[in-house]
C-alpha positions in Angstrom: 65.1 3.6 7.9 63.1 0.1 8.5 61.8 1.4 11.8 60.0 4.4 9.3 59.0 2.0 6.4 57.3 -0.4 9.2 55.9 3.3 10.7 54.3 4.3 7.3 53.1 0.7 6.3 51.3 0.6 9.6 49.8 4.0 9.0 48.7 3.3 5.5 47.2 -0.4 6.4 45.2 1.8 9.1 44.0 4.4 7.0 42.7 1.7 4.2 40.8 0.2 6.9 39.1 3.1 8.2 38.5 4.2 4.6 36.8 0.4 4.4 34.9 0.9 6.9 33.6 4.3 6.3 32.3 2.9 2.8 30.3 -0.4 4.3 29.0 1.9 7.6 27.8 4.4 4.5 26.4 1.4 2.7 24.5 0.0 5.6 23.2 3.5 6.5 21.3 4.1 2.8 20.6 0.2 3.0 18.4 0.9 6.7 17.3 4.5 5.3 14.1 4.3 2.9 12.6 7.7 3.3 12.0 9.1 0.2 11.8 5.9 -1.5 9.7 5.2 -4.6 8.5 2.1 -5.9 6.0 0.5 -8.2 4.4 -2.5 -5.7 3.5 -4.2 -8.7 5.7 -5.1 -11.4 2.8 -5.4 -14.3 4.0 -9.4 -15.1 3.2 -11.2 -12.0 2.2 -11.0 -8.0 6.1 -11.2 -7.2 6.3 -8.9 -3.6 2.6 -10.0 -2.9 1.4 -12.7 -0.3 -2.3 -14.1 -1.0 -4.3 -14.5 2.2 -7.5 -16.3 2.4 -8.8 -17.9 -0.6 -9.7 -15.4 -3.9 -8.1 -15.3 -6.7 -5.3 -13.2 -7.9 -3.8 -13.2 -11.3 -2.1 -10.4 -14.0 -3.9 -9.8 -17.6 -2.7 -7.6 -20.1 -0.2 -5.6 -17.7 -3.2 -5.1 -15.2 -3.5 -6.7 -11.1 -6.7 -8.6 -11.3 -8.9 -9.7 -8.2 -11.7 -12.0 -8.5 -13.7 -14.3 -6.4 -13.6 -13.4 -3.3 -14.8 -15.2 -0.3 -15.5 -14.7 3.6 -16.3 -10.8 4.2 -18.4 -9.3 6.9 -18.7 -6.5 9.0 -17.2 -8.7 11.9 -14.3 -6.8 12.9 -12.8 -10.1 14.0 -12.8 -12.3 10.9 -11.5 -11.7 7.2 -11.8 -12.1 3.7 -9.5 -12.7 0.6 -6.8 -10.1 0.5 -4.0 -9.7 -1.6 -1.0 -7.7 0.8 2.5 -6.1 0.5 5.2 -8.4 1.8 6.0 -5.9 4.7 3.9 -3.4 6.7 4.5 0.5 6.2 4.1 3.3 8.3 4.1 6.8 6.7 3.6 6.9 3.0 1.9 8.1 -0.4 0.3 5.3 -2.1 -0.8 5.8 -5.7 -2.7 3.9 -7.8 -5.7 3.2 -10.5 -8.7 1.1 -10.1 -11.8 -0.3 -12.4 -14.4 -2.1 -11.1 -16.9 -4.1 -12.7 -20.5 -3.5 -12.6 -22.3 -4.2 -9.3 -18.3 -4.7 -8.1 -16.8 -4.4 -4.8 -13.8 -3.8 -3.2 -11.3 -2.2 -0.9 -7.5 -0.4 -0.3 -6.2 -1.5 3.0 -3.5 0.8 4.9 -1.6 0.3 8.2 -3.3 -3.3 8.3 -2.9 -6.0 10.7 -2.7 -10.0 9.8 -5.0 -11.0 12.4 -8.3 -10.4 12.5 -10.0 -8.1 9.6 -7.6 -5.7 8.1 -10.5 -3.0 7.5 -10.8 -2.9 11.3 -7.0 -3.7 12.5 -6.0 -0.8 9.7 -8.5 1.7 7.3 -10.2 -0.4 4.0 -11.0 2.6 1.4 -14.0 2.0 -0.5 -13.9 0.9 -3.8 -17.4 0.5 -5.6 -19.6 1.0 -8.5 -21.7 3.2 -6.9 -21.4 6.1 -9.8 -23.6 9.6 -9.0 -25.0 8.0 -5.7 -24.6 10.3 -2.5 -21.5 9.8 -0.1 -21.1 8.1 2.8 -19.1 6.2 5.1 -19.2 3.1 2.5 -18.8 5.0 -0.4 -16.2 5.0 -3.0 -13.3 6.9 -1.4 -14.6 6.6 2.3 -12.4 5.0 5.2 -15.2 2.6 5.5 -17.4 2.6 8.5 -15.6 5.6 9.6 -14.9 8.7 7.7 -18.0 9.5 4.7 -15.9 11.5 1.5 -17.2 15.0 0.8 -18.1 14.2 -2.8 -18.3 10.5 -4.2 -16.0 11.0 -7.2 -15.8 7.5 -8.7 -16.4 7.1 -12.3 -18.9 4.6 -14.3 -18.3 0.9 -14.0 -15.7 -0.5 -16.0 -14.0 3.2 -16.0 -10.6 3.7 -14.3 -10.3 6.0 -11.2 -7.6 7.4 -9.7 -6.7 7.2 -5.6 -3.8 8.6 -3.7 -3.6 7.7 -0.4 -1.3 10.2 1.9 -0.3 8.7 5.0 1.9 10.3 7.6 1.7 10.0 11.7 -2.1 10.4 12.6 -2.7 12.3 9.6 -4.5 10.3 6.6 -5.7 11.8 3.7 -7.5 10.2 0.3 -8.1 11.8 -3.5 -10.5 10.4 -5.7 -10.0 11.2 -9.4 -8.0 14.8 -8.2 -10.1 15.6 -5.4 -9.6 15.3 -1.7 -12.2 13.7 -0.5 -11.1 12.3 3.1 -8.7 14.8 5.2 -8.9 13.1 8.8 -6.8 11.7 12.0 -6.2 8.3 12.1 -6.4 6.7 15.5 -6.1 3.5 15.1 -2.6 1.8 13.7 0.7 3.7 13.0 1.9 0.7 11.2 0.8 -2.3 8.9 0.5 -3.7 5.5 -0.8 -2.2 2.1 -3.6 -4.7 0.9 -5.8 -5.0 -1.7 -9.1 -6.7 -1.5 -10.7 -9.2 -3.4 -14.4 -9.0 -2.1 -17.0 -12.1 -3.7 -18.0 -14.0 -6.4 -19.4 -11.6 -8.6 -16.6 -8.9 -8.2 -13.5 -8.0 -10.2 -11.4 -5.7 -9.6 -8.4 -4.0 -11.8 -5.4 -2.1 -10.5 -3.2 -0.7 -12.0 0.4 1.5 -11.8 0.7 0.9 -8.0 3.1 3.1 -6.6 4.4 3.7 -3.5 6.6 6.4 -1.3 7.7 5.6 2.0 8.1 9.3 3.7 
């Protein structure tokens, strides 16, 4: 009789361990696992799960991601600007968000970014401008700028909001401007890097808003 009690509470101390085990492995698994994933990047009260590089200056009015005076870009692909960027780099996504620039503003989306260097060159910048009604081209609102001109410019009037989404997967990369597809390329520089936003010069300001993100 003892040598089957001392059988059964060995059995049962083994099986509560597995069972233990089974639960953390499950919750490490979904802990590493954040496919499908969606997530506002900015929480509408502060820059919390945002790291400032570069001078500029970032601050949150009335619910809305303000950038403002900007300092240090050029079209040397070796040097940067002032950047606002997401605490970790991403590599196949859908990023969506709103935009309003101010008259005779400028500005950018970074994807797939590197910290070294300029992140429109180590990654893709996408155009952001007040360049309302003027034809497109590869530094037009919605372009991957310097490399990919958008079919149509679609941005709206300065001091309107605009709406971007921003479909990144493998070598594919794909951008909408106000509901229309207006880049549908292949990527060929980085499959990985940060999400950044860009704060240009002096006399631009830029609002986001609603910036949401899908890891895929």
């Amino acid at each position: 009789m003892l040598i089957t009690f001392k059988y059964m509470i060995k059995h049962i101390s083994f099986a509560l361990l597995a069972a233990v085990a089974s639960v953390l492995i499950g919750c490490s698994s979904t802990k590493k696992s954040t496919k499908g994933h969606s997530a506002y990047l900015f929480n509408g009260k502060n820059t919390k799960g945002w790291i400032a590089a570069n001078g500029g200056t970032w601050s949150v009015e009335e619910g809305f991601l303000i950038g403002s005076n900007g300092q240090g870009w050029s079209t040397d692909p070796q040097k940067s600007g002032s950047w606002l960027r997401t605490q970790r780099p991403y590599n196949d996504f859908l990023l969506e968000l709103e935009y309003s620039i101010n008259q005779g503003g400028n500005s950018g989306i970074f994807i797939r970014s590197g910290l070294e260097k300029n992140p429109a060159f180590t990654g893709y910048e996408i155009q952001i401008l007040d360049d309302h009604g003027k034809p497109p081209s590869k530094s037009t609102s919605g372009a991957l700028y310097d490399v990919v001109a958008p079919t149509r410019n679609m941005s709206r009037p300065a001091g309107e909001w605009n709406e971007v989404r921003v479909l990144v997967k493998g070598t594919k990369v794909q951008v909408s401007l106000n509901g229309v597809l207006v880049v549908d390329t292949e990527a060929t520089r980085a499959t990985n890097g940060f999400v950044g936003l860009q704060a240009h010069d002096e006399k631009s300001r830029v609002r986001f808003r609603n910036v949401r993100l899908t890891e895929l």
